[in-house]
C-alpha positions in Angstrom: 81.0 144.5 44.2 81.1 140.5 44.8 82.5 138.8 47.9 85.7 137.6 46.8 87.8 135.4 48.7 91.9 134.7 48.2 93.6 131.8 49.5 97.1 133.1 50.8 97.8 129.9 51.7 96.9 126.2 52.6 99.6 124.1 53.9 99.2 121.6 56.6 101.2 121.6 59.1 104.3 123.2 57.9 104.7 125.3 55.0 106.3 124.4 51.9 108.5 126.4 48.7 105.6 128.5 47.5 103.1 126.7 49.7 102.4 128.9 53.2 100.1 127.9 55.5 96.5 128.6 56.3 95.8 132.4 55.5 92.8 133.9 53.3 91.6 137.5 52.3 87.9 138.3 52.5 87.0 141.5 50.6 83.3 142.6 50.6 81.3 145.7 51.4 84.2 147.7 51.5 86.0 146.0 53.8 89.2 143.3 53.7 89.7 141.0 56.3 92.7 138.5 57.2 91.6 135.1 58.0 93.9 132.6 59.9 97.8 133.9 59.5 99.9 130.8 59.0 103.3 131.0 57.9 104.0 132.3 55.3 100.7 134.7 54.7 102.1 137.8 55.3 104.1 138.0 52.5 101.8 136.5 50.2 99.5 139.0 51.9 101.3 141.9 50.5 100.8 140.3 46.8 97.3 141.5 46.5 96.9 144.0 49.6 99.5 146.5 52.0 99.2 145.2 55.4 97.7 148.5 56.3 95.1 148.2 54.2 93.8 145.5 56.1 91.0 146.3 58.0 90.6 143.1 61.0 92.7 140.3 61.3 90.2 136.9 62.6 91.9 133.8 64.0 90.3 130.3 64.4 92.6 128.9 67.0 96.3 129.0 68.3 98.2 126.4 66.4 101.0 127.7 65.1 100.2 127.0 61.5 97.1 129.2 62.0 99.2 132.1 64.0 102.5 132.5 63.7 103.0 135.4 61.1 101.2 137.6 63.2 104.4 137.9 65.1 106.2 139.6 62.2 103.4 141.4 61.7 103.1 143.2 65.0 107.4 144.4 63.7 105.7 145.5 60.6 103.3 147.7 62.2 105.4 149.1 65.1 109.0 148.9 63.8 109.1 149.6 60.4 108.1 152.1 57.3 104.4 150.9 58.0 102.2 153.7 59.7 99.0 152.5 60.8 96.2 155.0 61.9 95.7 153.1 64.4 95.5 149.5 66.2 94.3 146.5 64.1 91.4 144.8 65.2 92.5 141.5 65.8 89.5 138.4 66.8 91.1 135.3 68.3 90.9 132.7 70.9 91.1 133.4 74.8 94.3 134.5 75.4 95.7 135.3 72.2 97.2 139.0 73.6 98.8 137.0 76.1 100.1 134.5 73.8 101.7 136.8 71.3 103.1 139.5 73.9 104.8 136.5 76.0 106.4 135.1 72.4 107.6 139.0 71.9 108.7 139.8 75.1 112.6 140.5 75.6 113.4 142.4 78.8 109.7 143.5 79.3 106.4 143.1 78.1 105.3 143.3 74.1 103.8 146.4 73.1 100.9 144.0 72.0 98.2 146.5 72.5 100.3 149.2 70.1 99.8 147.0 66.8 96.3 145.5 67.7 93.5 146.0 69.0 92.4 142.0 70.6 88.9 141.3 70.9 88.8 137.4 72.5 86.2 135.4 70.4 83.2 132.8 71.9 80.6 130.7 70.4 78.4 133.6 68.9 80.5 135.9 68.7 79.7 138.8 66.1 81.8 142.0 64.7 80.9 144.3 62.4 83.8 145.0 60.0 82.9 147.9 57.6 80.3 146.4 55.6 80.9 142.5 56.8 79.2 141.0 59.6 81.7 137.5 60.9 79.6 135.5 63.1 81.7 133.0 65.2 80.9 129.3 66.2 83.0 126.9 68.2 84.0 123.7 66.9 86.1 120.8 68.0 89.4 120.7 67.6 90.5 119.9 71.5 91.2 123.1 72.7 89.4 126.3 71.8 88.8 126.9 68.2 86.4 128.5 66.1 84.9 128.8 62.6 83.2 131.7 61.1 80.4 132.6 58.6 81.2 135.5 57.1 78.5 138.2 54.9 77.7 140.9 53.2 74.1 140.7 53.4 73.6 139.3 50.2 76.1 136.5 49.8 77.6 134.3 53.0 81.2 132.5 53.2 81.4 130.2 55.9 85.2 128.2 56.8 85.2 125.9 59.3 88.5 126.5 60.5 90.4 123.2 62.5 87.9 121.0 63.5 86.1 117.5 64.0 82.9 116.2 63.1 80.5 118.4 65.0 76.6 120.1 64.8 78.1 123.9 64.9 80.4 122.8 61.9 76.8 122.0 60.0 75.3 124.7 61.3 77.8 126.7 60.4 78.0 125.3 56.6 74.1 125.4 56.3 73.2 127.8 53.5 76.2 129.2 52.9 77.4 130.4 49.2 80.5 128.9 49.6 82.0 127.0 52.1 85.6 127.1 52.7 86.2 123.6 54.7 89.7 121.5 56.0 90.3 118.2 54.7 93.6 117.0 57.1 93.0 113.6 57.6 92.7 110.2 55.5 90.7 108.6 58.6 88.2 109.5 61.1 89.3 111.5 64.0 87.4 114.0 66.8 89.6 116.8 65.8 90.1 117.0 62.0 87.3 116.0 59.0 88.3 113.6 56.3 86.9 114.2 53.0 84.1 112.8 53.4 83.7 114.8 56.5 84.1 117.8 54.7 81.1 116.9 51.8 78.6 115.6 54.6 79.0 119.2 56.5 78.5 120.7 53.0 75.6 119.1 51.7 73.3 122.5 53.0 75.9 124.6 51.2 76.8 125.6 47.8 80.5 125.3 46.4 83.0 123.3 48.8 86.5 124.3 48.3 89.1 122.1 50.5 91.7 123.7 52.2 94.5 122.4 55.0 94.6 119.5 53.5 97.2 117.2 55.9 100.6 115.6 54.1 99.1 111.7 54.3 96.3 112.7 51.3 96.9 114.0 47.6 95.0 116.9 46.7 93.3 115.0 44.1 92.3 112.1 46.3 90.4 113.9 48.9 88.9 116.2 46.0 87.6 112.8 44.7 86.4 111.6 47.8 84.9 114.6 48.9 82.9 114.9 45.5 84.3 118.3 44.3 87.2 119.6 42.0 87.9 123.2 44.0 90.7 122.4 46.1 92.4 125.4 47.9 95.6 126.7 46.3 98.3 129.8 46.7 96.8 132.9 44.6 93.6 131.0 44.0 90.6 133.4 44.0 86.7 132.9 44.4 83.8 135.1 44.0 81.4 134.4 46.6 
């Protein structure tokens, strides 16, 4: 069965009606994995998978409109219908337990370690999910942030997650079947790619779909400039 990837959602920086933010499903080699959980992507999880089918949860960085559903998803696992087997393997940034059990906590600390199971991520990071491999690289977004190339042996997705111009963002693109890439920004900046950032990190890879694509460009535009017509949307899928 083919990689397939599933754009939950793509919004940048706040979601819109029918618009959540950044959130994609992986499925390959048996496995499915949740990428980045913006708001907004658990329910437009649960349109093409039960949480608890889910098998790891990978997150590129702490923004809030990379992160924040995994609060509600931490009352789905622990305080609702949902009965999980066990912790969810979750890969984020340094700190990320922390982060989420301090947002939870009411007269004590968040049963963080109830819904998953964290495993802190670093440049080179790699996790064997079923039958996917994610290998993590830093990038530059100004704080700790990562992308990920993600495989089944045969076929590689790479996404580069929030970043700036950088070598591990090539490096990370370089060869891959498809290359899953932010677009935020109209001009140059050390923490998010323009367009044409995007296609000049791309030019090792195959298909370029934008995603995160920032409220001062049209979808259209930076698909122009960048030189391709995929352009990340809601319920859009891609075979790998």
């Amino acid at each position: 069965m083919p990689m397939e990837l599933i754009v939950l959602g793509s919004a940048s920086p706040y979601p819109r009606p029918g618009e959540p933010c950044s959130g994609y499903l992986v499925r390959g080699g048996g496995a499915t994995v949740w990428l980045d959980a913006g708001p907004g992507t658990l329910a437009a999880l649960q349109e093409h998978t039960a949480l608890t089918d889910v098998d790891a949860i990978w997150i590129s960085h702490l923004h809030a409109d990379h992160v924040a559903d995994l609060l509600p998803a931490v009352y789905a696992l622990l305080f609702a219908e949902l009965r999980p087997a066990k912790p969810m393997p979750l890969y984020g940034p340094p700190g990320i337990g922390e982060r989420l059990g301090a947002f939870l906590s009411n007269t004590g600390p968040a049963p963080i370690g109830q819904a998953f199971a964290v495993h802190e991520l670093h440049d080179g990071h790699f996790a064997e999910v079923d039958g996917l491999t994610l290998a993590t690289r830093a990038v530059e977004h100004g704080f700790p942030a990562f992308g990920v190339r993600v495989t089944d042996g045969a076929r590689v997705l790479a996404y580069s997650g929030d970043t700036g111009p950088c070598a591990a963002l090539t490096e990370l693109a370089g060869g891959a079947d498809l290359f899953l890439c932010e677009a935020d920004v109209p001009t140059p900046s050390p923490v998010h790619l323009t367009p044409e950032d995007a296609a000049r990190a791309a030019h090792a890879a195959g298909k370029l779909v934008l995603t995160h694509i920032g409220p001062f460009l049209e979808p259209a535009e930076a698909a122009g400039r960048a030189g391709t017509d995929a352009v990340a949307t809601p319920g859009t899928g891609y075979e790998v």
